[in-house]
C-alpha positions, 0 to 999 in steps of 0.5 A, spaced: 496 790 231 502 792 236 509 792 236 514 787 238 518 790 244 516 797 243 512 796 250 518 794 254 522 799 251 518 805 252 518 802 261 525 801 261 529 806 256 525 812 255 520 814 261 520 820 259 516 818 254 510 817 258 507 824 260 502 825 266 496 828 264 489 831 266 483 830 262 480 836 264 486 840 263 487 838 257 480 839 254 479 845 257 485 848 252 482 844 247 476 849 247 480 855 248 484 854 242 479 850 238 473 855 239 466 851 239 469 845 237 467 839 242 474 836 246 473 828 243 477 822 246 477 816 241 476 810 245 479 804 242 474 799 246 477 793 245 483 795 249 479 798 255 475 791 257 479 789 262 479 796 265 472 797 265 471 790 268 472 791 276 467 786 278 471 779 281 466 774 280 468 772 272 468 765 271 460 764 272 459 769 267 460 776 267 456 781 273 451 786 268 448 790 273 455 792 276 458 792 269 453 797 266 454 801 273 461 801 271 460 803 264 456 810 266 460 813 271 465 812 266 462 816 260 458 821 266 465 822 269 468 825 261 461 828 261 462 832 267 468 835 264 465 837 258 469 831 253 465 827 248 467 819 248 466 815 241 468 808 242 470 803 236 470 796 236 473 790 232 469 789 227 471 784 222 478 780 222 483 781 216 485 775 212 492 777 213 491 777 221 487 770 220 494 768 222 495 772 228 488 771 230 489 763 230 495 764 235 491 768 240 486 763 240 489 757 241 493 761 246 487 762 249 486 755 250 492 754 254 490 760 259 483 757 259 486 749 260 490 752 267 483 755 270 479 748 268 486 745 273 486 751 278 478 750 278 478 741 280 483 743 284 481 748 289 473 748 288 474 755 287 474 761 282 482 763 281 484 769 283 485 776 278 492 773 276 489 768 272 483 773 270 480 772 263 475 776 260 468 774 262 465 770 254 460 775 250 463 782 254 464 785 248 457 784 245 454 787 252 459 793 252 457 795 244 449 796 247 451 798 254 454 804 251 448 805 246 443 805 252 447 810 255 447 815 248 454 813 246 456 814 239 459 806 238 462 804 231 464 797 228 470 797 224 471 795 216 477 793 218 484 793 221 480 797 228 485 801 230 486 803 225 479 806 224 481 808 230 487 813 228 484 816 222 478 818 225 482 821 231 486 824 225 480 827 222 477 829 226 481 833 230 480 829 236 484 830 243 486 824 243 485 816 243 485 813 249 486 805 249 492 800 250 496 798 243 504 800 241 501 802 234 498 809 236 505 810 237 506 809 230 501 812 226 502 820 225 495 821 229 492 826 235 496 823 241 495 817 245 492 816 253 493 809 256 487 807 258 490 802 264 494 809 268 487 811 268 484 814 275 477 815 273 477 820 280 482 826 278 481 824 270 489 823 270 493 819 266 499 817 262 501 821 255 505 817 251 509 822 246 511 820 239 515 825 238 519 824 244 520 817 241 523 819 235 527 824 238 530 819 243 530 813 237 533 820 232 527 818 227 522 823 224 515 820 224 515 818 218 520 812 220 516 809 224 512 805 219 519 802 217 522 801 224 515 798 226 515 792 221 522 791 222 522 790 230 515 786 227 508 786 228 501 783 226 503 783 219 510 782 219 512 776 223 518 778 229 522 771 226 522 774 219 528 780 221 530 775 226 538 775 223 538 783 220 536 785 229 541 781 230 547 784 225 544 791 228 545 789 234 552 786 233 555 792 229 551 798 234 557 801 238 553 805 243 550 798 247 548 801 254 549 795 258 544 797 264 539 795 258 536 788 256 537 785 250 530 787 247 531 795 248 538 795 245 535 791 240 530 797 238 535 801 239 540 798 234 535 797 229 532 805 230 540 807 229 542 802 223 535 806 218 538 814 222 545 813 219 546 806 214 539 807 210 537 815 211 543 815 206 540 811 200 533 814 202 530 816 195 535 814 192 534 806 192 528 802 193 528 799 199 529 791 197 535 794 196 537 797 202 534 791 206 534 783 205 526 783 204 528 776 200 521 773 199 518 778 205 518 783 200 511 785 198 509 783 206 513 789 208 512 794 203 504 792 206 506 792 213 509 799 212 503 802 208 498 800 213 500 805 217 499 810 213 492 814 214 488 817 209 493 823 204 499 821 208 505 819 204 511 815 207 519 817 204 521 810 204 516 807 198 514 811 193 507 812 192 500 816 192 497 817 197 491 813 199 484 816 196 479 817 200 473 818 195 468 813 194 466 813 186 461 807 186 460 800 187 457 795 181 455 788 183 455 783 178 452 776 179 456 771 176 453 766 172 452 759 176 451 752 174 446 748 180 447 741 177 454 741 178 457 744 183 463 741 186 461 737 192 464 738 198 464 734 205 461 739 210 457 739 216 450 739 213 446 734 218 444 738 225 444 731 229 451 730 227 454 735 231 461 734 231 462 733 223 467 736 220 468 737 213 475 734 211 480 734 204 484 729 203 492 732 200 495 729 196 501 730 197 501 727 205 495 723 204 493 726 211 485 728 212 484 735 216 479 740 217 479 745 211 475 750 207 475 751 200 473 757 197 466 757 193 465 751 187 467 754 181 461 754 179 456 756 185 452 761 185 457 768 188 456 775 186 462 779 184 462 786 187 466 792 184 469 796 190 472 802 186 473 805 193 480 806 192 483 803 199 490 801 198 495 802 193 499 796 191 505 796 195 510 793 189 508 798 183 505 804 188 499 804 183 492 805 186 488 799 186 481 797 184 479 793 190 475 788 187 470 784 194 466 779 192 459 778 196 455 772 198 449 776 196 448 781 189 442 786 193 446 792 193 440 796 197 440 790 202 449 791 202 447 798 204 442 797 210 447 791 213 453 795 211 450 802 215 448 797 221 455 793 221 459 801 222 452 803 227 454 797 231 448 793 231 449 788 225 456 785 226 456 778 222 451 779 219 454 784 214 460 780 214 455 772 211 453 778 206 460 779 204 465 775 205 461 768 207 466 767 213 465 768 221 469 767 226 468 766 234 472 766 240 473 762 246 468 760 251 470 758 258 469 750 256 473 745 259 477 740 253 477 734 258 469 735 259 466 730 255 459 731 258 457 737 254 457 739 247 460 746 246 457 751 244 459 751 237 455 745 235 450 746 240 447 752 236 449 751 230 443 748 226 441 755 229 447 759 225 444 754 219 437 756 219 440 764 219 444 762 214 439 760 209 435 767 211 441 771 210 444 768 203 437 765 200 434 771 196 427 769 200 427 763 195 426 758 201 431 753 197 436 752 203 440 747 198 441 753 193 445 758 198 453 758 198 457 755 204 459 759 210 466 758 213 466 758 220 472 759 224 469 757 232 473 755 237 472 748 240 476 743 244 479 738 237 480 743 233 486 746 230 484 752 226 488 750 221 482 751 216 475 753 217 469 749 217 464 748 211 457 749 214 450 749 209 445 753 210 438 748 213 432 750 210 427 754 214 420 751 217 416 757 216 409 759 214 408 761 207 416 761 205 422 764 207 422 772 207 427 776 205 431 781 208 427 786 204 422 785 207 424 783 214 428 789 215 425 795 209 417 793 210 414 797 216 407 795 216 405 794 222 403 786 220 411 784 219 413 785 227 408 778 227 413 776 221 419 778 224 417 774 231 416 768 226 422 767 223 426 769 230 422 762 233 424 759 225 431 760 227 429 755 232 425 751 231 420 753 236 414 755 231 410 750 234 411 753 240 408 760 238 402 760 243 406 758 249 411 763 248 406 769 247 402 767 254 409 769 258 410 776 259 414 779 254 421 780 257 421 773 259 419 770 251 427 770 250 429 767 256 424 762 255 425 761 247 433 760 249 432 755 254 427 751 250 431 750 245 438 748 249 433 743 253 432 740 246 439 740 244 443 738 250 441 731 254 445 732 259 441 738 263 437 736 269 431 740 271 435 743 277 438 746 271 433 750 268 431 752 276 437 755 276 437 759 269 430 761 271 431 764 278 437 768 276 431 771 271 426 772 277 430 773 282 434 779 281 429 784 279 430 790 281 436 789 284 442 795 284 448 794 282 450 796 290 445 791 293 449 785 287 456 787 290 454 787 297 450 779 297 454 773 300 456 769 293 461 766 297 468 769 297 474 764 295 474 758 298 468 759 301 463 758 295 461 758 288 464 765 285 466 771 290 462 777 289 465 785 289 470 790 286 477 787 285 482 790 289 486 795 286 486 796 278 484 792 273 492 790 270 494 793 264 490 790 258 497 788 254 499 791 248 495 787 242 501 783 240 498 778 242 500 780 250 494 785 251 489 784 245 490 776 246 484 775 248 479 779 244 473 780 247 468 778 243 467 771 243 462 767 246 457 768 253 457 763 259 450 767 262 448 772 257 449 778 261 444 775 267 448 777 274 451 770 277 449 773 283 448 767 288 446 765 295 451 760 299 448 754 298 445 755 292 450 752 287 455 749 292 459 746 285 461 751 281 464 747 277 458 744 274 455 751 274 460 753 270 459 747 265 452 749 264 452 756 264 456 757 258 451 754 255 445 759 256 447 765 251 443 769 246 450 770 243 451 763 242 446 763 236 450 768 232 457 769 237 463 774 237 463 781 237 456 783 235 450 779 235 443 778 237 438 775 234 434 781 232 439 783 227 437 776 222 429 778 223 
């Protein structure tokens, strides 16, 4: 989330806001004033991506050795100074975001098309610029920071907002990110991440009450203030005309100001003096032309309040943070006539794409139904009071509909989804919907598949072990909506996918026993059904002949050869030697090796000059490109002699391909997680 304009504004009209701080300073009061509680800063991880990421060469794939040294004199630099760290990652997107999430996606695309350009037209890596986030990184940032004794969380929902309430909660020092929203939640305070200076530990405070006092609001206004400028809830075009009238009637215009931060301050003016008069007294339909934006802005206002706060200007009772129970209840299904629906089913037809024809326009387009009326679903009474309903203000039950009905499986993929280490899978479990991100692939390069269709017969196979009960009969389990980004697709709908069946000795096991079962015998069952997943079982013996940290490499790169026609063995030659090659290599020695700088080579190698650039505000100028799609080069380090891939545009085509993130991709996968 983010607010529109409100960064801008804060830069240009009131500076006074941001406050340089010291960390160390301010921990140091923290004890003194909280004796025996630890100084702990919320890192919004999503937000400090670009920041941690200093490496130049990021087009062949992100530099994991020198980025895992980057990520441990960050956390030891707190540590030094006595501040513990917790980091929270995206965790899943909420259906009411699909929408803003499409439209940084496709967003996302333009950006990559101008890399593509610049690449074929210069024979070398863009500049900083142009920078994008290397695929995957956010996948690899989540174990990094676990390898290093970080306490990780995935999110169940809005992240930044789990962000604020834990902050709140929790009495923390602060939260340290890149997002307008911190400013207004009523919330522990919040730090820039890209004002940072890692050495001194200085940086910027940005102050909500000082916000308030220039804008002459109390906190309890900046929920409305926020939805009214627009935010990823309500759209910045439906107040379009009510800005403009505030503007047009606000007296105190400063003329050294743009049009956007007289905005602001128009808005902010016309709820201090018109509104704050109804206040209490009228609903707010009444004060303002909602129209049929009603229940959205009621919604956009209560998101951001935190579990016991309340807001003056929609009546309610505050949000209950007691979990009562949970009941599932399996719906009864009809097997012999469910709905038929075209979806992509065969693994040898990669680009099929379910269709539905409307009725109104007689125009076909990929789309998504929900599950057939009488398909097999379960219905999972949530009676965890979360959010009340912003019309009538009364609690509501939240009733969540699962794919599965196993409420201890439920358990076990809910704790590892929040741990960090199960993120899809608990939301197939759920939901029956996943989403990946953009890839580094060029729209105009026909020569190799995408990944998307490339791994899906594998995301098939899991699909089937996820949702089948153990039964072994793919064709009994539900579809699973994918929202995959691929040159061609519009994300107008999701496509439709049916799980395959699995080929494995003695049937499909279930997750109770691949995850429950201890006995020494069940690794052997769970390397199994790894190799199921990708159609490798006959090659079980080759695989174990390899040393062991080289078995996953060689299952990837044996299923990639099989699928994608196009590879040649210089490419296998390549994907094998960044494997071999660079072991025990430091971070140091990568950084120092001759990959050929601009102009001279495939991708230069080294820090970037100067600071990562701020990781823009998450309206989709700072968060717009979410890390948490897809690898080009599963985390192995790039690094190459002169010579050694004089064409980096066929590298890149290549190396996009060979990733364990791409069998489950976006924020959180491994293969482990499903076996």
């Amino acid at each position: 989330m983010g607010v529109r304009g409100l960064q801008g504004f804060v830069a240009s009209t009131c500076p006074h806001i941001c406050t340089v701080v010291n960390f160390k300073e301010l921990a140091e009061r923290h004890r003194s004033n909280h004796p025996g509680c630890t100084p702990t800063v919320v890192v919004d991880a999503m937000c400090c991506l670009r920041y941690w990421y200093t490496p130049e060469s990021w087009v062949c794939g992100g530099q994991w050795r020198e980025y895992f040294s980057a990520l441990r004199n960050f956390v030891k630099t707190f540590a030094a100074v006595g501040i513990k760290l917790v980091f929270f990652f995206d965790g899943m997107v909420e259906q009411d975001k699909r929408d803003v999430w499409v439209k940084r996606r496709l967003k996302n695309n333009r950006e990559i098309a101008r890399i593509f350009h610049y690449i074929k037209s210069h024979r070398e890596q863009p500049g900083r610029n142009m920078f994008f986030i290397p695929s995957g990184l956010a996948i690899f940032t989540r174990f990094a920071l676990k390898t290093l004794g970080q306490e990780t969380l995935c999110s169940l929902q809005e992240a930044d907002y789990e962000v604020a309430s834990y902050g709140l909660q929790n009495n923390c020092l602060g939260i340290l990110g890149e997002d307008t929203d911190y400013l207004i939640y009523d919330t522990c305070p919040y730090f820039s991440i890209s004002e940072l200076c890692l050495d001194s530990l200085d940086t910027i405070m940005l102050c909500r009450q000082k916000l308030c006092e220039s804008l002459g609001l109390s906190p309890a206004d900046l929920p409305l203030l926020a939805c009214l400028l627009g935010n990823d809830i309500v759209p910045e075009g439906v107040f379009e005309s009510f800005r403009y009238k505030c503007l047009s009637s606000y007296t105190s215009v400063k003329e050294n100001l743009d049009k956007k931060a007289n905005t602001v301050l128009a808005v902010a003016y016309h709820i201090a003096k018109v509104l704050r008069l109804h206040q209490g007294e009228k609903k707010l339909e009444e004060m303002l032309p909602l129209g049929p934006n009603k229940a959205l802005v009621y919604k956009g206002v209560a998101s951001y309040l935190l579990p016991g706060q309340t807001c003056p200007w929609i009546f309610q009772k505050p949000k209950s943070i007691t979990t009562l129970h949970q009941q599932v209840v399996p719906m009864s299904s009809d097997p012999e006539s469910k709905q038929q629906i075209p979806v992509c089913a065969d693994p040898e037809s990669k680009q099929e794409i379910p269709v539905c024809a409307d009725p109104e326009s007689n125009q076909e387009s990929p789309m998504c139904t929900d599950p057939a009326p009488n398909q097999e679903i379960s219905v999972c009474t949530d009676l965890e009071i979360k959010q009340e309903d912003p019309l009538n203000m009364e609690p509501e039950t939240k009733q969540q509909v699962t794919m599965v009905s196993d409420t201890e499986i439920l358990k076990v993929a809910r704790t590892r989804h929040v741990q960090g280490e199960s993120y899809l899978v608990y939301n197939i479990l759920t939901s029956g919907e996943i989403e990946c991100s953009n890839s580094l692939e060029d729209a105009l390069d026909q020569a190799l598949p995408s990944q998307a269709f490339v791994y899906r017969p594998v995301r098939q196979r899991v699909y089937s072990l996820l949702l089948g009960g153990g039964q072994g009969d793919a064709s009994s389990c539900p579809t699973v909506r994918e929202w995959f980004v691929y040159s061609g697709n519009p994300l107008r709908h999701p496509d439709l996918v049916r799980p395959l069946p699995m080929n494995i000795a003695g049937g499909t096991p279930s997750l109770k026993r691949l995850w429950l079962n201890q006995e020494p015998a069940m690794q052997t069952l769970r390397v199994d059904t790894l190799l199921a997943c990708f159609d490798l079982s006959s090659s079980r013996e080759e695989l174990q002949a390899v040393e062991s940290p080289f078995q996953a490499l060689c299952c990837l790169l044996t299923y990639l050869f099989v699928q994608v026609d196009t590879l040649c063995l210089e490419d296998l030659h390549a994907f094998i030697a960044q494997a071999l090659c660079l072991q025990g290599k430091s971070a140091m020695q990568l950084a120092a090796l001759q990959g050929g700088g601009r102009g001279r080579g495939p991708a230069p190698t080294g820090r970037a000059p100067g600071p990562a650039g701020p990781a823009k505000d998450s309206t989709g100028e700072t968060r717009g490109q979410e890390a948490g799609s897809t690898s080009l080069s599963g985390g192995a380090d790039t690094h190459r002699r002169p010579g050694a891939c004089p064409d980096l545009l066929a590298f890149l085509r290549r190396a996009r391909l060979c990733s364990w993130s791409h069998v489950m991709p976006d924020s959180d996968s491994t293969p482990t997680v499903v076996s």
